[in-house]
FIMI-35296 format. One line per field, with one value per residue (C-alpha): residue number from 1; residue in one letter; x, y, z. Coordinates in pm, 1 decimal, padded with zeros to 6 digits, always signed. Layout:
! residues N
seq	(NUM, ...) .
type	(A, ...) .
xx	(X, ...) .
yy	(Y, ...) .
zz	(Z, ...) .
This chain:
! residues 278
seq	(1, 2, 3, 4, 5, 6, 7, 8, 9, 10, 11, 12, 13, 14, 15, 16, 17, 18, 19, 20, 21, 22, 23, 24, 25, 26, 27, 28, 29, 30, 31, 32, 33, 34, 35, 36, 37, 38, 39, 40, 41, 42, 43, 44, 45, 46, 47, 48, 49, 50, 51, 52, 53, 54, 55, 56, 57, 58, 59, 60, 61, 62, 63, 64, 65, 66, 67, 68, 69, 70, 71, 72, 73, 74, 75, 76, 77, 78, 79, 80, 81, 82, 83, 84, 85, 86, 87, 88, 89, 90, 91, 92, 93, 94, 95, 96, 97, 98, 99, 100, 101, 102, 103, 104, 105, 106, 107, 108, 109, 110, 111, 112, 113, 114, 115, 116, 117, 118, 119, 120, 121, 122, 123, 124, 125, 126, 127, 128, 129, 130, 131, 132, 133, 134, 135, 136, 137, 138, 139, 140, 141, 142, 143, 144, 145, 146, 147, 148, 149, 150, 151, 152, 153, 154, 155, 156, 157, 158, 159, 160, 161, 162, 163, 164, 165, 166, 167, 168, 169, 170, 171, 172, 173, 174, 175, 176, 177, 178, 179, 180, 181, 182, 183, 184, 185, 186, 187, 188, 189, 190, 191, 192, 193, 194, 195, 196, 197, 198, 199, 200, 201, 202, 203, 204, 205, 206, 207, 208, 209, 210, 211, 212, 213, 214, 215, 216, 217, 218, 219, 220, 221, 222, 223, 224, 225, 226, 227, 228, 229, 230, 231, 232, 233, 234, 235, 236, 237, 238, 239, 240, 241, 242, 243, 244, 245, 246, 247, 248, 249, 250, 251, 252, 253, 254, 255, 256, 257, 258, 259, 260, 261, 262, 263, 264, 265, 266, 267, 268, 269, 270, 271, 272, 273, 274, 275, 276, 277, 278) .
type	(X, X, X, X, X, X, X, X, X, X, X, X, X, X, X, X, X, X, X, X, X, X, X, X, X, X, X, X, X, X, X, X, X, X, X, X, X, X, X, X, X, X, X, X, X, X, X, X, X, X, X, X, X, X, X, X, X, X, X, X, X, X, X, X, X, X, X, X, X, X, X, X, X, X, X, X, X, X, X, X, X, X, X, X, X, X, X, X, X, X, X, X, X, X, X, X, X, X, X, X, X, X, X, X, X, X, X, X, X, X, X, X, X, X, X, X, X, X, X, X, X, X, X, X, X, X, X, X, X, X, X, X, X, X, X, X, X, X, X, X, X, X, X, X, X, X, X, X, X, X, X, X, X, X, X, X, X, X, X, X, X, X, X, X, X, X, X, X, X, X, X, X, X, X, X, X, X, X, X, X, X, X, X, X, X, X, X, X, X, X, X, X, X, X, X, X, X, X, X, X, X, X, X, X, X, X, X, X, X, X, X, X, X, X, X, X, X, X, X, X, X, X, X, X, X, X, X, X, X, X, X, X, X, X, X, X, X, X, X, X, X, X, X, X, X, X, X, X, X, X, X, X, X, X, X, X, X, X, X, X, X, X, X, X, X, X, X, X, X, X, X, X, X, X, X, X, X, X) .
xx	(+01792.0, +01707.5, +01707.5, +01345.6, +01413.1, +01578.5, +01230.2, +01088.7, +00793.9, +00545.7, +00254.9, -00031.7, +00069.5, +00094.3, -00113.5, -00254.3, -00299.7, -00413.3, -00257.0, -00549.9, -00756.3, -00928.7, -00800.4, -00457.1, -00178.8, -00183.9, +00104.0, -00053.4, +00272.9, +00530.3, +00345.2, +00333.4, +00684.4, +00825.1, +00614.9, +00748.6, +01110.8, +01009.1, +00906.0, +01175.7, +01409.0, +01212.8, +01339.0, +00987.1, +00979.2, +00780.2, +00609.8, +00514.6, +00267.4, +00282.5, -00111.7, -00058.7, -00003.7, +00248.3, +00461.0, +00615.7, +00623.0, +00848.3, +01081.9, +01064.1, +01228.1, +01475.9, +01338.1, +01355.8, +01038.6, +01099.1, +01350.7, +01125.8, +01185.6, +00799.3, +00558.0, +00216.2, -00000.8, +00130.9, +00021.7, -00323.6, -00335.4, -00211.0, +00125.5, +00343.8, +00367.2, +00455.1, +00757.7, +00883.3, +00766.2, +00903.0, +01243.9, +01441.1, +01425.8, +01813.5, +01760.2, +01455.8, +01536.9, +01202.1, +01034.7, +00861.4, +00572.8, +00645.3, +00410.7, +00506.7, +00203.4, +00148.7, -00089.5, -00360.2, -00440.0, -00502.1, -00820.5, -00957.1, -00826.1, -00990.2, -01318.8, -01396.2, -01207.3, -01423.2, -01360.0, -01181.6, -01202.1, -01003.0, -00728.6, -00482.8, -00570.2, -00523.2, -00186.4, -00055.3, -00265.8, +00052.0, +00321.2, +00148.9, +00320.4, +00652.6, +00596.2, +00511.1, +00341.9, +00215.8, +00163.7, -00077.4, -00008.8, -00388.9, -00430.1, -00638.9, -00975.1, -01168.4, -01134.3, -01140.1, -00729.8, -00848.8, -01121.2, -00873.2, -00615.4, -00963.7, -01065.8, -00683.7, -00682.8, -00759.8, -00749.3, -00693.4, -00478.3, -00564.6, -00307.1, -00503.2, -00437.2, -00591.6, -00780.0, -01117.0, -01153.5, -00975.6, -01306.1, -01522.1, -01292.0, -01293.2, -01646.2, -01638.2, -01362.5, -01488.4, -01821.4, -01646.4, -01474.2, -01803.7, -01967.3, -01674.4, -01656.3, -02061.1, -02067.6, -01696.7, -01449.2, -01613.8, -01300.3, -01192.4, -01181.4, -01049.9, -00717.6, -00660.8, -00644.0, -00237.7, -00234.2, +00086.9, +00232.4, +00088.1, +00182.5, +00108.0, +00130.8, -00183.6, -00514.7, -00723.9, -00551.0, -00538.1, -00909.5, -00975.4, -00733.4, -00934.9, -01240.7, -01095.1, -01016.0, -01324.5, -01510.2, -01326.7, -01165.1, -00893.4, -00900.9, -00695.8, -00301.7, -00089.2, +00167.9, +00148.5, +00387.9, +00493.2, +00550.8, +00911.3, +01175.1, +01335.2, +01056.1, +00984.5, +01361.7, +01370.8, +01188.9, +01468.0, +01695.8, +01546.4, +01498.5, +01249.3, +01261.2, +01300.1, +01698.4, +01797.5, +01778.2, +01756.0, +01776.0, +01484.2, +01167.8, +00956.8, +01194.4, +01170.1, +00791.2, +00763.8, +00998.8, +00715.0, +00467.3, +00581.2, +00643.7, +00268.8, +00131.7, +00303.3, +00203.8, -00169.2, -00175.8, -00054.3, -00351.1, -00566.3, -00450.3, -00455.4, -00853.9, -00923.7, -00797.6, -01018.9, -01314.6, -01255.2, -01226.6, -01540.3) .
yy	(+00109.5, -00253.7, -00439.5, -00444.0, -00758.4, -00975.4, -00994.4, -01318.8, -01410.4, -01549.3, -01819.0, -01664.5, -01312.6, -01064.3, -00949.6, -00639.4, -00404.1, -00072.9, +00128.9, +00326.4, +00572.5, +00857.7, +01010.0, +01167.5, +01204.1, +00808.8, +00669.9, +00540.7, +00651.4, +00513.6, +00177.7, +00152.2, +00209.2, +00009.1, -00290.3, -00312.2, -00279.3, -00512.9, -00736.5, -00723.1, -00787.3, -01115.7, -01171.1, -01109.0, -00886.6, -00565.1, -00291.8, +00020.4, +00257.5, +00610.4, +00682.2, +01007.9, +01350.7, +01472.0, +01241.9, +01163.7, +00743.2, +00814.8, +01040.1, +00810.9, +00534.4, +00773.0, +00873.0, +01281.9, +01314.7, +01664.2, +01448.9, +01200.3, +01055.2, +00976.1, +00921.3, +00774.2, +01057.1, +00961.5, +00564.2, +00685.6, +00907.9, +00568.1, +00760.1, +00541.6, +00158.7, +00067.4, -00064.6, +00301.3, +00476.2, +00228.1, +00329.4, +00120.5, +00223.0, +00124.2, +00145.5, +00010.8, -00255.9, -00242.7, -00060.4, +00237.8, +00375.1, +00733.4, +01035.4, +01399.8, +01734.9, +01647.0, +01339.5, +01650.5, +01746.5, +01315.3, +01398.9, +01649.3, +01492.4, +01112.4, +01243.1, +01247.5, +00934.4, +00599.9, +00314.5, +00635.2, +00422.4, +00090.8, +00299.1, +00201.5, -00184.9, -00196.8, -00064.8, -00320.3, -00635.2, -00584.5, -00659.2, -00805.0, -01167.7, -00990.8, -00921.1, -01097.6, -00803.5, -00445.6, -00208.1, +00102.6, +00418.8, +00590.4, +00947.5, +01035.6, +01108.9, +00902.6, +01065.9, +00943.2, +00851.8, +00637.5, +00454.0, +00348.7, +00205.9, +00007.4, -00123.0, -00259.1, -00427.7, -00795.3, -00629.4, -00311.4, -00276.9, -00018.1, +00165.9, +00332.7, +00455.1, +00374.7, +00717.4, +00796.6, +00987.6, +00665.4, +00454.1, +00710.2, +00751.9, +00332.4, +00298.6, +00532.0, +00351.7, +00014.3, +00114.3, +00241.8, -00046.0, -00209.8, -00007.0, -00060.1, -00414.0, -00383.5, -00181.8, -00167.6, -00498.5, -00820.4, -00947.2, -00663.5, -00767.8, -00615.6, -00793.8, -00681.4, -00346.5, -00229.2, -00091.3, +00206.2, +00472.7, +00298.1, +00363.4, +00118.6, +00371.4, +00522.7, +00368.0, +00531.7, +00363.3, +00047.1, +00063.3, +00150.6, -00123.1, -00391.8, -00226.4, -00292.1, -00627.3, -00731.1, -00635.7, -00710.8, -01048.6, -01226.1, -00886.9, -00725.6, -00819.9, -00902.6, -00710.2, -00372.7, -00112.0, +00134.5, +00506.2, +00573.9, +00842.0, +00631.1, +00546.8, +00920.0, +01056.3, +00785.1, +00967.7, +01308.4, +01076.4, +00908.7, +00591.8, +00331.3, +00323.4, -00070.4, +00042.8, +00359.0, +00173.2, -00199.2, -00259.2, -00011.5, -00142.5, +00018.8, -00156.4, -00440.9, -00444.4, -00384.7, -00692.2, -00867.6, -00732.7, -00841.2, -01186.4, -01208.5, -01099.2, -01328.0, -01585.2, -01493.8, -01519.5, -01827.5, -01968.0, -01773.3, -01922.1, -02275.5, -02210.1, -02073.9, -02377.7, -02598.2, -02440.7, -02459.3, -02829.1, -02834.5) .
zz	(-01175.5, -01202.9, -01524.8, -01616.4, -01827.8, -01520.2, -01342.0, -01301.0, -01330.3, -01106.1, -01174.2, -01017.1, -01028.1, -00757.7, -00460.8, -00514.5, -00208.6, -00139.2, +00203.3, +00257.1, +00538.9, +00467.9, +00769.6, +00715.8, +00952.6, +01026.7, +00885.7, +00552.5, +00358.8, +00646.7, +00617.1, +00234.0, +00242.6, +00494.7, +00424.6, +00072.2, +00186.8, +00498.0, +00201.0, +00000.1, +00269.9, +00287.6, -00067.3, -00250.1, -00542.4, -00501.8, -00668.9, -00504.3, -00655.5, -00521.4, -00595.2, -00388.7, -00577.3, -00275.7, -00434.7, -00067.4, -00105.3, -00410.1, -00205.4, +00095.6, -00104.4, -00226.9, -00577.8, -00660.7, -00756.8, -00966.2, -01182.9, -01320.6, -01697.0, -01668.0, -01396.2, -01275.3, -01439.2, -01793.9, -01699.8, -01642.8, -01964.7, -02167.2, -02277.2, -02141.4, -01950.2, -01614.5, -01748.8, -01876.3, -01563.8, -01296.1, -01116.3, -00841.8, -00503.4, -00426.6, -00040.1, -00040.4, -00304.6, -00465.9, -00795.6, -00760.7, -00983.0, -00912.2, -00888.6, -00831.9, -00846.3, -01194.7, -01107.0, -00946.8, -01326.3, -01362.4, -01155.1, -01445.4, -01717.3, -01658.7, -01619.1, -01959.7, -02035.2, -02095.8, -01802.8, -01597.5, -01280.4, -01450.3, -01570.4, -01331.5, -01338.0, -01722.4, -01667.7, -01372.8, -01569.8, -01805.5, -01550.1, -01255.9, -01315.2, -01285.8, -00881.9, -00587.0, -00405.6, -00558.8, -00293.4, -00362.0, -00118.4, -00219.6, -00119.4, +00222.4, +00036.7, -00155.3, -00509.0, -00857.4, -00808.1, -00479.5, -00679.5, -00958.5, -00660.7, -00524.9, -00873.8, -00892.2, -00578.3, -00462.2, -00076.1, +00103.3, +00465.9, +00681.0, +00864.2, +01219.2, +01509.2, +01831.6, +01851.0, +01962.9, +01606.4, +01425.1, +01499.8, +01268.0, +01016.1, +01029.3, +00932.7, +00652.3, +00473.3, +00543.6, +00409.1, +00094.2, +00065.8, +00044.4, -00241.4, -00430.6, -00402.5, -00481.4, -00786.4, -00925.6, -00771.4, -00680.1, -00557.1, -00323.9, +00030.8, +00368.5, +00446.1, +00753.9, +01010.0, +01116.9, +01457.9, +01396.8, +01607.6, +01934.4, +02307.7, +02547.8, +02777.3, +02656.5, +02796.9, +02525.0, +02339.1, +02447.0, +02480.8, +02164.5, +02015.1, +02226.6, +02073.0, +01708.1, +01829.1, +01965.6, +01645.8, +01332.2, +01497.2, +01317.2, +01032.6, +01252.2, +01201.0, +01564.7, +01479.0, +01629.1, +01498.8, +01798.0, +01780.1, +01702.6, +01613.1, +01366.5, +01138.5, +01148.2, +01076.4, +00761.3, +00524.7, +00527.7, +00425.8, +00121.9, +00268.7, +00437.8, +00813.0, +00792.7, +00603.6, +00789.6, +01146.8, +01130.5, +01462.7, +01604.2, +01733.8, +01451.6, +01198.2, +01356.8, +01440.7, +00980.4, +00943.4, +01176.1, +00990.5, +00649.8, +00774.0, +00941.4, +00580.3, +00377.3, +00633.9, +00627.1, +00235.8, +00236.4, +00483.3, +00263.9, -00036.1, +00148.0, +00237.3, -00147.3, -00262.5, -00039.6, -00103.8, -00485.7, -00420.8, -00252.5) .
């Protein structure tokens, strides 16, 4: 485990994202994982909340999640901090907030709890200078554990695949995404759509990828992560696909990935600034 008290510090604090589809099955969790070891690889310091009650972005980055000292549930419930709860991923070399079946009761239990949507952003407001990136993995529906990952966030990335069913499913969470930035998080925005497990050999699916191109422009990142074994075997073996094979095309295609998002947020940042010149 990492030394809680050797992280540095940033100036402007980390970027907050949320992985998130409502769709399951579409490599939400294999993204959330491998970006943040893709991204700590690239020497950034990263957080990764498991926001998901199957608990399986804590075992991917080789954390037992039955053998937890404490876990995302207690953060919710104010019993303990994100600095108690947080564990090292030591393949992935990056912290993990951990969650196991316990976080299902978190549903019941923050119902009747005052500001039960903020919960989680209260809790990373107290250690988001230590990290250059905090990743959310939010479950496939959009419950009361999704809407605390959305009220945390500055952006969510969208993990689809070029389906026929994908495009639905894409609507729905975009126009969530809108009613929470509406009534909950003026400053959540869509960062940008992750084409994953896609064959080229598949014209469905290279229609519907020019589809996705065609209408949400520049939103949609240019790296495309292909279908492979690796990325798929990764997760038996308690690690990010991006550490168990380096040198496969899906690790590689993450390591691409990581580099075109730290890339975009620094144009972003460049344009913020200009307009708050303006």
């Amino acid at each position: 485990m990492t030394n809680k008290n050797d992280k540095h510090v940033t100036t402007t604090g980390a970027y907050v994202f949320c992985i998130a589809n409502q769709k399951g099955g579409v490599g939400k969790t294999t993204t959330a994982i491998n970006l943040a070891a893709a991204l700590a690889a690239l020497k950034k310091d990263v957080l990764l909340i498991d926001l998901d009650p199957q608990g399986n972005a804590t075992m991917g980055s080789g954390v037992d999640k039955n053998n937890l000292q404490a876990n995302l549930y207690e953060v919710l419930l104010g019993e303990v901090s994100i600095q108690d709860a947080r564990v090292a991923s030591e393949t992935g070399k990056y912290d993990v907030l951990p969650s196991n079946r316990e976080l299902s009761g978190a549903e019941i239990d923050l119902v009747q709890m005052e500001g039960r949507e903020a919960r989680l952003k209260r809790a990373i407001d107290d250690i988001r200078h230590e990290y250059d990136f905090i990743l959310i993995d939010c479950p496939p529906t959009l419950s009361l554990l999704t809407l605390n990952g959305l009220a945390s966030a500055s952006g969510v990335i969208i993990p689809m695949q070029c389906e026929y069913f994908a495009l639905e499913g894409l609507s729905d969470l975009v126009n969530t995404i809108k009613r929470v930035y509406a009534n909950i998080n003026p400053d959540l925005q869509l960062i940008g759509l992750l084409r994953v497990m896609f064959d080229a050999r598949v014209t469905l699916q290279q229609q519907v990828s020019a589809q996705v191109e065609t209408h949400f422009g520049d939103r949609v990142f240019k790296t495309i992560i292909p279908r492979n074994v690796r990325l798929a075997e990764a997760p038996s073996h308690g690690m990010p696909g991006v550490v168990y094979d380096k040198s496969s095309r899906g690790a590689k295609a993450y390591l691409e990935f990581g580099n075109e998002l730290i890339r975009r947020m620094k144009r972003e940042g460049l344009k913020q600034a200009a307009r708050a010149r303006t």
